[in-house]
N, C-alpha and C positions, 0 to 999 in steps of 0.2 A: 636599381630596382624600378619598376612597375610599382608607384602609390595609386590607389585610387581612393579618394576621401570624400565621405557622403557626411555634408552641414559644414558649411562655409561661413561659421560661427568663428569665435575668437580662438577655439580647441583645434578645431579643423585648418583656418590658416594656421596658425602658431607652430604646429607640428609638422606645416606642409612649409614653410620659411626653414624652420632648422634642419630639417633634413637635405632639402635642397643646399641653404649654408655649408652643410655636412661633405654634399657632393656635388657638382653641378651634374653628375650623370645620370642622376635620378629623374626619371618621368612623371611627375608627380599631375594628375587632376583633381578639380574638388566640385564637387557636384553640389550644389544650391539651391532648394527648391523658388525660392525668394529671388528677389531682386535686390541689385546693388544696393539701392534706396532703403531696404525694408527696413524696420528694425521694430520691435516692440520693448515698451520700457523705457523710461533713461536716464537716468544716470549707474555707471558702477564701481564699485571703491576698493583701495587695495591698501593691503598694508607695508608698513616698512621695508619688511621681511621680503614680501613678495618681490618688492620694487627692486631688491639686491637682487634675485634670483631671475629678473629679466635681463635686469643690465648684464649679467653673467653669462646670458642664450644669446643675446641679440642685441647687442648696445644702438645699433642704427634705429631700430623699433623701440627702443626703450628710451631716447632720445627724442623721438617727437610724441611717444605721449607724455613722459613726463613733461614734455614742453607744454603742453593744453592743460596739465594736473591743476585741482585747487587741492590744495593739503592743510591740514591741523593739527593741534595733538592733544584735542581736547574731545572729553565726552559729556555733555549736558543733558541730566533727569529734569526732569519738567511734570511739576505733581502739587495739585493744589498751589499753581500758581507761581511756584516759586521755583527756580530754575539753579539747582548746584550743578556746576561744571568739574570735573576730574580732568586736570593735564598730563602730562605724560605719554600720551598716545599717539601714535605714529602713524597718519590716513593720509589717503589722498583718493581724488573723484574726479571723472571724468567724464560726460558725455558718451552712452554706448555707442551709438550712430558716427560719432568721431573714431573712436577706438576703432570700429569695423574699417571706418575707411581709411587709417592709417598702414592697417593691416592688410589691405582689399591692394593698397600703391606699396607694401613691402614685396608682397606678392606680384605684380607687374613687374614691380623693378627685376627681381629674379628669374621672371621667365615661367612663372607657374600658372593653369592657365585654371580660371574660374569660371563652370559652367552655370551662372545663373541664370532663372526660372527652369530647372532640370530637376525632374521627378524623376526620380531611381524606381524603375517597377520590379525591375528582375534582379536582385539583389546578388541573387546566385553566380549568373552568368560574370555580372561586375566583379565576382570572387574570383571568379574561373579566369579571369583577365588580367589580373596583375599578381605580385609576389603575396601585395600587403593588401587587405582591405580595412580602411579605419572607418568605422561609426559612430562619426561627431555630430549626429544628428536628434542632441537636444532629448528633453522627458519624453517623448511620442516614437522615441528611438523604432525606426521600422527594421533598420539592423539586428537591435537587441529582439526585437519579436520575431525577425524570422530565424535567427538561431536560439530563440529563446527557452530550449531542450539542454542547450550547450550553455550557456550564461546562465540558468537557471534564478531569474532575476524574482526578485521579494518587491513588489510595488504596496507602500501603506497612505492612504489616504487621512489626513490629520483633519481634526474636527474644525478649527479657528477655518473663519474666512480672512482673506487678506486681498486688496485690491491696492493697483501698484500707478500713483498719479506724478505729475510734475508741480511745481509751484514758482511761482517767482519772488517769492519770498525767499531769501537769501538767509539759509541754518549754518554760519559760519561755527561748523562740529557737528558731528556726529551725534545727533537729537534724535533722545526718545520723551517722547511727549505723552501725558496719561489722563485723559478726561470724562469724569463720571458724571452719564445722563440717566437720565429715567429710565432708558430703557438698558445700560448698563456699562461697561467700561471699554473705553478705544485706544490704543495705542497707534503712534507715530512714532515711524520711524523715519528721520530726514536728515539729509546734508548735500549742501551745496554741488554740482559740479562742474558748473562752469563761471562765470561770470554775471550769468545770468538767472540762472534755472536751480531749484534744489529737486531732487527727489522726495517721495513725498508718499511712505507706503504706509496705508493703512490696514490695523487687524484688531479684530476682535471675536468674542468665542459664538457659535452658533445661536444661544439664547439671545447674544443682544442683538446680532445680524435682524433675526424673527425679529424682538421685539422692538426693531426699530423700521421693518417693515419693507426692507431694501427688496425682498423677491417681488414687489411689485411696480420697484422704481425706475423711470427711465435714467439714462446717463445722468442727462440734463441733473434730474431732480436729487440723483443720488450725492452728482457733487456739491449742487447747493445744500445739503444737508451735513453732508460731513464736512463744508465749508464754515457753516453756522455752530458745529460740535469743537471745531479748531479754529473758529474766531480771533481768540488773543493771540493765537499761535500764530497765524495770516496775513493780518495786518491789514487784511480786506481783500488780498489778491484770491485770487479765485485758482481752483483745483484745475489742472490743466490733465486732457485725457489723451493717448494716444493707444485708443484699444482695448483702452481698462476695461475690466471686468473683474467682479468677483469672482475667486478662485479658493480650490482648498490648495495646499501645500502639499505635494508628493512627496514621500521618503525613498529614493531608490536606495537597494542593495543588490547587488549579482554577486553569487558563490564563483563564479567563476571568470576571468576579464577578457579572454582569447578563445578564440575556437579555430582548430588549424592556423588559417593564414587572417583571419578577423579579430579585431580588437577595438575594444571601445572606450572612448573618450568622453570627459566632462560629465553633463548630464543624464548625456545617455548610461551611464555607467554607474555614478551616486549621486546623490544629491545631498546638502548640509542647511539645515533651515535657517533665513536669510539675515536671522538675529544677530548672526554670529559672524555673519562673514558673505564674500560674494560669489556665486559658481564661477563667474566667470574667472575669478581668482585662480580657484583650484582646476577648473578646464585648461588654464595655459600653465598651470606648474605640473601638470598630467604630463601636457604635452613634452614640454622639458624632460620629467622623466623618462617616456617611451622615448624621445632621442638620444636618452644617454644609455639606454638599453642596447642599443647599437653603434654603442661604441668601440664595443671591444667585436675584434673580427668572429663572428657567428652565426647560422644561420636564421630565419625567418621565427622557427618557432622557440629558441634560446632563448635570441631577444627578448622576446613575451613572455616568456617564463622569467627572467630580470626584473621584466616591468611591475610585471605581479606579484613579483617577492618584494620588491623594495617600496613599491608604492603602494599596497592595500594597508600592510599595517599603519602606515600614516593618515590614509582618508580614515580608515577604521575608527583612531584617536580622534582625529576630528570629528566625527561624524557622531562620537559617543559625547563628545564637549557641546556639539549641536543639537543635541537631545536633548541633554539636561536646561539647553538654554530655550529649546522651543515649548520645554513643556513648562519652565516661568511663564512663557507670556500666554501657553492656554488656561492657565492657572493664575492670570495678573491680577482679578478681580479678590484674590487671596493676601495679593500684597498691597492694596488701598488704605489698609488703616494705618499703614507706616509712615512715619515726618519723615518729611521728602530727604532726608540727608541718610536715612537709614532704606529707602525705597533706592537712594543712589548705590548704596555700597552690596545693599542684595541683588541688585543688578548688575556691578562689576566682576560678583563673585560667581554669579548665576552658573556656568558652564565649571565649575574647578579646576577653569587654565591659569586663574590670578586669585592669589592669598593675600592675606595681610601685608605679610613681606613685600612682595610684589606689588601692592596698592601703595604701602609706604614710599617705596623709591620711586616711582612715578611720580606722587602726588600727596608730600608730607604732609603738607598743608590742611587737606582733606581728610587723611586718615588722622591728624589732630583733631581737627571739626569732629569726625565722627566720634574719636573714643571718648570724646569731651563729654557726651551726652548719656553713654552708657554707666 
């Protein structure tokens, strides 16, 4: 086949590697608005689960990242000072800018060729040019807008601001941090992912954003503010920017994932609020799925009819467990009057993918602590 793939993201190669693996007779290009170099963000984390489901596509690619991975299996509430940790849990974090370029040399090694700084104008014609056209081209999906009659996509704008920094403070786990100021309550969310660097995302709901004044702040002023808000948390090192800005959260949903010979990947396609989990996670277990939609000998639009039976109801689940978890933390200023060991366990359960049961085996210890108190 004729691939042509618009967003040279981790959906876009990842699907453009297994397919070629699939065949070496596939003609596969991937269009890049970006350069090699770009990347906004950084760090991004995966879990267990996922980490089996790579090794299972592509052991050579799953091989040097997990070679870079920092991992853990610990999750640390951070609330009035005092920090309970929950073990049992199975992460690892990586530098996004690495991940790309692991990705960017699986892709040379194979022969697929990457058209970076390549603006796609005529989206049309690009369809009219190969069998397949994928759009892995991220929230601003210009795919999903130009067929966006056929995909019939639901875009919802979430009230919390959230701005996305680096730190060198080293969050050995999966850290959420909770710190109430006058003007009202901030979450962190951080962990490590390299050696050096953690991630380091901040959110809070509309009233405290106002009342703490940020629509008037330069870079500069904004991180030294939320530097002095996560102080203890810091250790002195300072908020590192590569781009930041505050943002709301988009919730994508499309009625529909294909139109004729076009189909969309990752962000462009859903999205899952970042509480819970990474896109770039679910962007390259998309991609897995659309390759194994073509597995069986079929034509063009079969396949997608596969993709879309067997993978919507799963983003679906997930996407409704990322609900429940994004609207804890538009609502976190609700759960401040809780001792930090019952603020831990309301957050473990936050999304209803982990029960008692399930907190037990992980982490007896903790669900002792906790019933101890009830």
């Amino acid at each position: 086949m004729i691939i042509n793939i618009i967003g040279g993201g981790p959906a876009g190669m990842y699907f453009a590697i297994l397919m070629k693996k699939a065949d070496a007779a596939h003609h596969i290009n991937i269009y890049e608005r970006n350069g090699p170099d770009d990347t906004f963000g950084w760090g991004v984390v995966f879990s267990g689960q996922t980490l089996s489901n790579l090794r299972a596509a592509d052991e050579e690619s799953h091989a040097d990242i997990t070679r870079d991975f920092e991992a853990w299996d610990n999750v640390d509430v951070v609330h009035r000072d005092r920090k309970i940790s929950i073990h049992g849990n199975s992460f690892s974090g990586i530098a996004r800018i690495r991940l790309l370029k692991i990705l960017q040399q699986r892709c040379e090694d194979l022969g697929i060729e990457i058209k970076f700084r390549n603006e796609v104008n005529d989206i049309e014609a690009l369809k009219d040019d190969c069998e397949l056209l994928v759009g892995a081209d991220g929230l601003n999906s210009v795919v999903r807008q130009t067929f966006r009659a056929d995909f019939q996509p639901n875009l919802s704008t979430r009230p919390n601001k959230y701005i996305w920094y680096g730190a060198r403070q080293l969050f050995h786990g999966l850290t959420l941090t909770f710190r109430e100021t006058a003007a009202g309550v901030f979450a962190a969310h951080s962990y490590r992912f390299d050696q050096t660097t953690s991630t380091f995302i901040v959110e809070c709901d509309p009233d405290t954003w106002a009342n703490a004044g940020f629509g008037n702040l330069t870079d500069e002023e904004t991180r030294a503010q939320l530097a002095e808000v996560f102080k203890p948390d810091l250790n002195g090192y300072p908020l590192l920017s590569n781009n930041s800005k505050w943002i709301n959260f988009v919730l994508v949903k499309n009625a529909r994932w294909y139109h004729e010979n076009v189909v969309l990947l990752g962000d462009a396609l859903h999205t899952a609020h970042f509480s819970i989990g990474s896109g770039t996670k679910l962007a390259m277990e998309d991609a897995i799925a659309l390759r194994q939609s073509f597995d069986q000998r079929s034509n063009v639009t079969e396949a997608l009819q596969r993709y879309e039976k067997a993978r919507k109801p799963v983003i679906e689940e997930y996407q409704a467990a990322a609900h429940e978890s994004m609207l804890w933390f538009e609502n976190a200023r609700d759960h401040m009057h809780l001792v930090p060991i019952e603020l831990a366990y309301s957050l473990m359960t936050r999304s209803g993918r982990v029960d008692d049961a399930e907190l037990r085996k992980r982490d007896p210890d903790f669900m002792s602590s906790y019933e101890s108190i009830k």
